[in-house]
C-alpha positions in Angstrom: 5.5 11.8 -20.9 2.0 10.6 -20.1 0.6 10.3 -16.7 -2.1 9.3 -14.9 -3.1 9.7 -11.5 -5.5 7.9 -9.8 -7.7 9.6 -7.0 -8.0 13.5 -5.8 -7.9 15.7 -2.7 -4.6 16.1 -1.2 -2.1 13.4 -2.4 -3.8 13.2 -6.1 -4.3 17.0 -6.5 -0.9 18.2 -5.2 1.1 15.4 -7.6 -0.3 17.0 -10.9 -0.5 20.6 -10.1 3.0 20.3 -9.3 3.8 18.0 -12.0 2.3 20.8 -14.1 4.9 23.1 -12.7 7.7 20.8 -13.1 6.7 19.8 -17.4 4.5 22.1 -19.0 4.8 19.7 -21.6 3.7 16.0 -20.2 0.1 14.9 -20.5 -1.2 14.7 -17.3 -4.5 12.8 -16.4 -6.6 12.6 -13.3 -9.4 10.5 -12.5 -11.1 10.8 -9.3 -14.3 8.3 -8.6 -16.2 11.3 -6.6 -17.6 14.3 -8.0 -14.8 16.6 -6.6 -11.4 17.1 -7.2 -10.2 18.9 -4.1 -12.1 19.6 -0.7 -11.6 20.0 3.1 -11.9 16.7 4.5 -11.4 18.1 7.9 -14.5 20.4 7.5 -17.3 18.1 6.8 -18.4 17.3 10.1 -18.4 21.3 10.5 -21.1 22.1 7.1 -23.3 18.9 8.7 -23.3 20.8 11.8 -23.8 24.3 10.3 -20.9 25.8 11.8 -19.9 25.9 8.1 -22.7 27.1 6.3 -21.7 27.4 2.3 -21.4 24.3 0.9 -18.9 26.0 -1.6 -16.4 26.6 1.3 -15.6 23.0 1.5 -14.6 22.9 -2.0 -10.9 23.9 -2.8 -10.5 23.4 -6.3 -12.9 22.7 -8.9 -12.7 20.4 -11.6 -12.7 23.0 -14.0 -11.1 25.3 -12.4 -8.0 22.9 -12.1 -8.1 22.3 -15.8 -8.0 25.8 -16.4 -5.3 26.4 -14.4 -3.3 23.6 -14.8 -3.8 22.3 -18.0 -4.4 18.8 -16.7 -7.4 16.3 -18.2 -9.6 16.1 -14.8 -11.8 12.9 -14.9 -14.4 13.1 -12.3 -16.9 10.4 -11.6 -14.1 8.2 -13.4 -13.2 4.7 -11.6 -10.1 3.3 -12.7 -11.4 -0.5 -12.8 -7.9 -2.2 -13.5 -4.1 -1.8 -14.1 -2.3 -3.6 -16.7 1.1 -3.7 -15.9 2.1 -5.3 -19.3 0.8 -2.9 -21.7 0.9 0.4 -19.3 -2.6 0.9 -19.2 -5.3 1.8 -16.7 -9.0 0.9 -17.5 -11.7 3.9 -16.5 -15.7 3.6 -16.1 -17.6 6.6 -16.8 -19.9 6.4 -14.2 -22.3 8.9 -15.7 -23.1 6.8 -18.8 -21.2 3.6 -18.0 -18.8 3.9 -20.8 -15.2 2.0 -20.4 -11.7 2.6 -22.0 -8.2 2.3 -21.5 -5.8 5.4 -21.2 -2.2 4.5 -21.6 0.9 6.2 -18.8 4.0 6.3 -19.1 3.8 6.9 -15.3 1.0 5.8 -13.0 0.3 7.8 -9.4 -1.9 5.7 -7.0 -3.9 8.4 -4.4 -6.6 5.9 -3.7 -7.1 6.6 -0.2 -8.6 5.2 2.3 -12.4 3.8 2.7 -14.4 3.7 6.0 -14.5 0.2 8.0 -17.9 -1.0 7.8 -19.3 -2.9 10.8 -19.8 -6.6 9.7 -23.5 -6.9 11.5 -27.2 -7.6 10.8 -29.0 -4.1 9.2 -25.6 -1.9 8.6 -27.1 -1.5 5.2 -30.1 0.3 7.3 -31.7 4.0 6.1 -30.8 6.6 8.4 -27.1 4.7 9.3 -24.1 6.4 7.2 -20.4 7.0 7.2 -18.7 10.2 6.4 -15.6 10.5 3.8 -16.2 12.6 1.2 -18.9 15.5 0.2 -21.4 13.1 -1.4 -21.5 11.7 2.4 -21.7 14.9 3.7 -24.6 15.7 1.5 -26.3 12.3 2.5 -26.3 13.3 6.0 -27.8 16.9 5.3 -30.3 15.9 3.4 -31.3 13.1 5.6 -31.0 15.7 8.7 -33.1 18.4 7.0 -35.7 15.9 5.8 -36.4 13.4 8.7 -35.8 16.1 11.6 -34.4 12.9 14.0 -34.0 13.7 17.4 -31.5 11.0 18.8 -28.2 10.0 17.2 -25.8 7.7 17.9 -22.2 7.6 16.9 -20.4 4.3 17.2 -16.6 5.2 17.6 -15.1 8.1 19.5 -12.2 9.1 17.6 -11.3 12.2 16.2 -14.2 12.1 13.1 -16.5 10.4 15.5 -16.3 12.8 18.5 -16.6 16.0 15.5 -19.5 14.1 14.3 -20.9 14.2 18.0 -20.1 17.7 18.5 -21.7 19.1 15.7 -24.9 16.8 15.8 -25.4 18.1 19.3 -24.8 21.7 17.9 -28.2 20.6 16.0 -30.3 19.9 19.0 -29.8 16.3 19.0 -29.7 13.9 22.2 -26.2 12.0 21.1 -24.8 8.7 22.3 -21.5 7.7 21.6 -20.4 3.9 21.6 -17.0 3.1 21.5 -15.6 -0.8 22.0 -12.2 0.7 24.2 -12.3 1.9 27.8 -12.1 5.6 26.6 -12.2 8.1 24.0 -9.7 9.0 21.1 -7.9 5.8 21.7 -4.7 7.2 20.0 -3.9 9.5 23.3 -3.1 8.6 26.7 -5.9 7.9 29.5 -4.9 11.3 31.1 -5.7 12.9 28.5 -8.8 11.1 27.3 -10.9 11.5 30.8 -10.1 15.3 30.6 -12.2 15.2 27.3 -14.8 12.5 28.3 -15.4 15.1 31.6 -16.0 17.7 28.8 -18.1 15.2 26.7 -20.5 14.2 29.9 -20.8 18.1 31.1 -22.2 19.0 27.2 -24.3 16.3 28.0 -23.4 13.7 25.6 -24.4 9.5 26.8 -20.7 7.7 26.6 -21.1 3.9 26.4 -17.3 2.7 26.3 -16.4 -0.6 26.4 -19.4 -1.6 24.3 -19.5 -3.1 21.0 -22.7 -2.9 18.6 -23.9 -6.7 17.2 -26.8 -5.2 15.2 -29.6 -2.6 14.4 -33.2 -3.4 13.8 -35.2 -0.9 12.3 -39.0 -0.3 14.1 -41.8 1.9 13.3 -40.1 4.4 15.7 -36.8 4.6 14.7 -33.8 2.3 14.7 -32.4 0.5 17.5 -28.9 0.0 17.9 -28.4 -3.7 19.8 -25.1 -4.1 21.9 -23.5 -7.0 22.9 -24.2 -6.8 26.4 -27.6 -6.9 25.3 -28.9 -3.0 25.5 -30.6 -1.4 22.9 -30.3 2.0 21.8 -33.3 4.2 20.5 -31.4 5.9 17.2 -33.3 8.5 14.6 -29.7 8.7 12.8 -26.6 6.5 13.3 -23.3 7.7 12.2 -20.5 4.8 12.2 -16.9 6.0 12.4 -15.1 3.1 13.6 -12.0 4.0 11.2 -10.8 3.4 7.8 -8.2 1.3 6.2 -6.0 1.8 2.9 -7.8 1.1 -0.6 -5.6 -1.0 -1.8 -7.8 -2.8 -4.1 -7.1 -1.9 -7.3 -3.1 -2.2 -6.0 -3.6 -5.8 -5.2 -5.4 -6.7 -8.4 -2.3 -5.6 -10.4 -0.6 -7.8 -8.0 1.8 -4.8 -6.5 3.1 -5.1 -3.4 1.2 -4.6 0.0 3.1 -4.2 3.2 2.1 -5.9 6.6 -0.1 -3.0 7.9 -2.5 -3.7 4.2 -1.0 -0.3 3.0 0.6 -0.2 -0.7 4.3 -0.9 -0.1 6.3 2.1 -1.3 10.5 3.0 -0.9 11.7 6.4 -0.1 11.3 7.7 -3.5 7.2 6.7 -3.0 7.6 3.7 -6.0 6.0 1.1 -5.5 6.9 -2.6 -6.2 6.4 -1.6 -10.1 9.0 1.2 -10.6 6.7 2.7 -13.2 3.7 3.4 -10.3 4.6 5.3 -7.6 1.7 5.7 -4.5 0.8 7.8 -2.0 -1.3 9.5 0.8 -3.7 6.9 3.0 -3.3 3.6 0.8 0.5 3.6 1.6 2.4 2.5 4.5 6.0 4.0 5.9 8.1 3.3 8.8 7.6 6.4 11.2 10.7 8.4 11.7 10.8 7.8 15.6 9.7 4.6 16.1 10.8 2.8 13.2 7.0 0.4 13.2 5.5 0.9 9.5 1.9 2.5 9.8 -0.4 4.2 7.6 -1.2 8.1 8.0 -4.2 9.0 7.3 -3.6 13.0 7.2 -3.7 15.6 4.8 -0.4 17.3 5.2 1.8 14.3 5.1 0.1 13.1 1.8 0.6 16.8 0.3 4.1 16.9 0.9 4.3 13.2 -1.0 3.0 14.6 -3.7 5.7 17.2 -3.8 8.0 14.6 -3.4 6.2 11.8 -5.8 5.9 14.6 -8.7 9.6 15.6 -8.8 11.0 12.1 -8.7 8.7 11.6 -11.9 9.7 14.8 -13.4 13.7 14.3 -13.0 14.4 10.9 -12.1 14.8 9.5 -8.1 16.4 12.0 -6.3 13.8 13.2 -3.3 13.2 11.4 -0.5 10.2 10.7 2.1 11.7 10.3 6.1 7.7 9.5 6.9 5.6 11.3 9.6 5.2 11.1 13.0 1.0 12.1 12.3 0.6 14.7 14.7 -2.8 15.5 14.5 -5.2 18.1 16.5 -9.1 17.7 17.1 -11.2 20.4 19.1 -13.6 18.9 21.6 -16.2 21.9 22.4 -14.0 24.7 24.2 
């Protein structure tokens, strides 16, 4: 049986290393657009702000390494470009040279993820403003940190990346402002909760600027400015946006598969998708959560670990495992 799986990191990674230990026999394929296979999405915020300080910590899994170990054709800084349902092929640009081809699947896994929101404004596009998903990110931040020395940040969304970012750019020395368009921080939680934690934001000295929404940023000979709609302007050396994400469901919708009302890949319990042959999971998909019944996404490791678990031993011996969803219980630290 050939396989190929689309995407890395949790939902990707788990599928074919325990695809591996299901069929030591089936071909098994992974292409991952990034660099890395495998890392610790939860700890990037923690190597920009030094309280992880070796790089290599953040990686889990090499690319060779995984091969070695698992005898599965790794594909990194591989884009899979299109599906064609018709013929059972997927078609991948090398992005070191440019080079496209088609691979052919029996079975197709979809671990696309999920991509940051960009802010539709005037100057997003700016040096010095970035978003943080993956290590290349990381890396951009670093380097920009480490080479331009900037003294005032300002992160535009206080939920649980943005208020990590804050922490650990104020573990650098830097004045931060945080913008966030609600009436309080980590909007998820209740408002009990959240003005505990903006007291504890406010005493470490951190600007909060809720109920504010950015329109722009110009970029001046000092720095950049970050314009609000009430018509203040923030001095900025480094902007970092973290306003959310939402599924990549892209290369989904251009092979016409399903997509659910939340924008998530539409899955059924045994993770297929609308195309029995393709089977999804991790941040592009959406379930029904287990007490509530609403369909959402989760954007969390764990959950999209135990999909793959799941997603790998309905390919390996037919439909018989089950997802009941997640109720995305999640935990941030905010200081002490």
């Amino acid at each position: 049986m050939k396989i190929a799986i689309v995407g890395g990191v949790a939902g990707g990674a788990s599928t074919a290393a325990r695809l591996r230990r299901m069929d030591e026999h089936a071909e098994i394929s992974l292409f991952e657009k990034g660099a890395h296979i495998s890392y610790a999405n939860c700890g990037l915020p923690y190597y920009v702000g030094d309280v992880i300080t070796d790089r290599n910590r953040l990686l889990v899994q090499t690319a060779e390494a995984f091969r070695q170990r698992f005898n599965v054709a790794v594909n990194t800084e591989s884009e899979v470009t299109a599906i064609h349902r018709d013929k059972k092929t997927i078609s991948v640009r090398n992005l070191r040279n440019q080079h496209d081809y088609e691979v052919r699947y029996d079975k197709l896994v979809l671990a696309t993820g999920a991509a940051p929101i960009r802010l539709p404004v005037p100057g997003i596009d700016s040096a010095g403003i970035f978003t943080l998903r993956n290590v290349q990110d990381t890396d951009k931040i670093k380097n920009y940190i480490n080479e331009h020395a900037p003294k005032k940040a300002v992160v535009i969304g206080a939920g649980f990346i943005g208020l990590e970012m804050a922490e650990n750019l104020h573990h650098l020395g830097l004045a931060v402002t945080i913008i966030e368009t609600g009436k309080q921080v980590l909007p998820p939680v209740d408002f009990a909760f959240a003005a505990f934690v903006q007291q504890v934001l406010r005493a470490n000295g951190m600007q909060l600027m809720l109920n504010s929404t950015v329109r722009g940023f110009e970029v001046h000979d000092e720095g950049l400015r970050v314009q609000l709609q009430n018509g203040v302007a923030i001095a900025a050396d480094i902007v970092v946006s973290s306003v959310g994400v939402r599924p990549d469901t892209k290369l989904a919708a251009d092979a016409g598969l399903a997509l659910g009302k939340r924008a998530g890949i539409l899955v059924n319990e045994y993770l297929q998708t609308s195309d029995p042959s393709i089977y999804a999971l991790g941040d592009s998909i959406e379930f029904p959560n287990p007490l509530t019944q609403s369909v959402q996404p989760t954007y969390l490791a764990g959950p999209a670990n135990k999909q793959g678990r799941i997603c790998a031993d309905n390919i390996a011996f037919g439909n018989k495992r089950t997802y009941k969803g997640s109720i995305n219980t999640a935990i941030v630290k905010i200081f002490d």
